[in-house]
C-alpha positions, 0 to 999 in steps of 0.5 A: 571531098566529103561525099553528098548524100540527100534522102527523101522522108515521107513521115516525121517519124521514120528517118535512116536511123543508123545510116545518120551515124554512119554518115557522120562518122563518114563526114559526108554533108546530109541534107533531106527533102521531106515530101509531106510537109515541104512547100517548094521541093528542092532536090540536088542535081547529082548527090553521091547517093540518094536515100529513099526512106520508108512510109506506112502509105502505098506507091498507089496512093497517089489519090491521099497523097498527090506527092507521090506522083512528083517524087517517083518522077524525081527519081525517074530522073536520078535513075536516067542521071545515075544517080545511086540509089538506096531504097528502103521498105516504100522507098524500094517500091518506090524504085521497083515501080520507076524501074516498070514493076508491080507493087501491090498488097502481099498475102502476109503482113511481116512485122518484127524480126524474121531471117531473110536468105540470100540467093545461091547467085547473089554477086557479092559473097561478102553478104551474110548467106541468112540473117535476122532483120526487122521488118515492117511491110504489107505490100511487095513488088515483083523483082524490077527487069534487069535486077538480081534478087539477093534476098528472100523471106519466108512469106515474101520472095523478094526482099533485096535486090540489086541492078545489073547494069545501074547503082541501084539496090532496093531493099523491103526490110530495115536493116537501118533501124533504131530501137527509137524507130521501133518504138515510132512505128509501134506507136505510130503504125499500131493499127498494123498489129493484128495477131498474124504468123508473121507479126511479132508483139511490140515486147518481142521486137523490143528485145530482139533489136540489141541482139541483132543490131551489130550484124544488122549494121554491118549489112548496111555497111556491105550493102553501101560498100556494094553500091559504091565499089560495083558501080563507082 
């Protein structure tokens, strides 16, 4: 049977970018709920995987966006279900936050392409130990209790991580993105851009994308296969 997988959208301009090629090439059945513009939410009881996707708002907007309270309860209730989650950027605060920890404002904005580094007890060796993925975030949170960190930056300690007991993985960078994402969020997010260590100009992500791409893909592609084959 053709695997289900449902993810949650919080703007019309970010999406799972490759992970849509991935699961058609999987021929898995892909449906979406979009949490800013739905009227009545629907959310399937027991999906394969559920994808938690990006958002310029914070996990502590509730006031601006009232949505936000109903969607950490869903996935209050996919983790008490064991569901497997993925969260990506918001959406692993998203989870970091259901799983009881802190998520607020970083002391740097990261913004392009930077290497993040695996840790020394990372579980799976198939991950690559350093590499450069796109970033796009001014928040953090702290590493959820029960958790294994697998990945840290430069100005943020925790870019992934992974439940110990739960199918579970978070992670702040985007390895899914598209050059079309890049150039949604250049456009869309613009008001991010200040000059910064750690924003890089829209010309400079551009042309860093195609050289990064392959391995990006095939993290994602491991990152799934861990979910799958550690708790599955």
């Amino acid at each position: 049977m053709n695997p289900h997988i449902h993810w949650f959208g919080h703007v019309p301009f970010e999406n799972p970018g490759i992970l849509l090629k991935l699961w058609e090439e999987e021929q898995a059945k892909v449906t979406a709920t979009y949490w800013f513009q739905d009227k009545q939410i629907s959310i399937p009881e027991n999906p394969d995987l559920l994808v938690i996707m990006g958002g310029p708002m914070g996990v502590y907007d509730e006031d601006k966006f009232p949505w936000l309270k109903d969607e950490l309860l869903a996935i209050e209730k996919a983790i008490k279900s064991g569901i497997p989650l993925l969260g990506i950027c918001l959406g692993a605060q998203l989870i970091s936050r259901a799983l009881g920890a802190k998520v607020y404002k970083a002391k740097e904005k990261e913004i392009g392409f930077f290497p993040i580094y695996s840790e020394t007890n990372i579980p799976d060796s198939s991950l690559p130990k350093e590499i450069v993925t796109f970033h796009w975030h001014g928040d953090t949170f702290d590493l959820p209790q029960n958790c294994t960190r697998l990945y840290r930056s430069e100005p943020v300690e925790n870019q992934a991580y992974m439940h110990n007991s739960l199918p579970i993985v978070g992670l702040q960078f985007h390895p899914e993105i598209t050059l079309e994402g890049i150039e949604n969020l250049i456009k869309h997010c613009a008001d991010d851009l200040s000059p910064s260590k750690y924003t890089q100009p829209p010309e400079q992500m551009k042309s860093t994308y195609p050289k990064v791409k392959a391995e990006n893909k095939d993290l994602l592609t491991k990152i799934l296969q861990l979910i799958e084959t550690d708790f599955t």
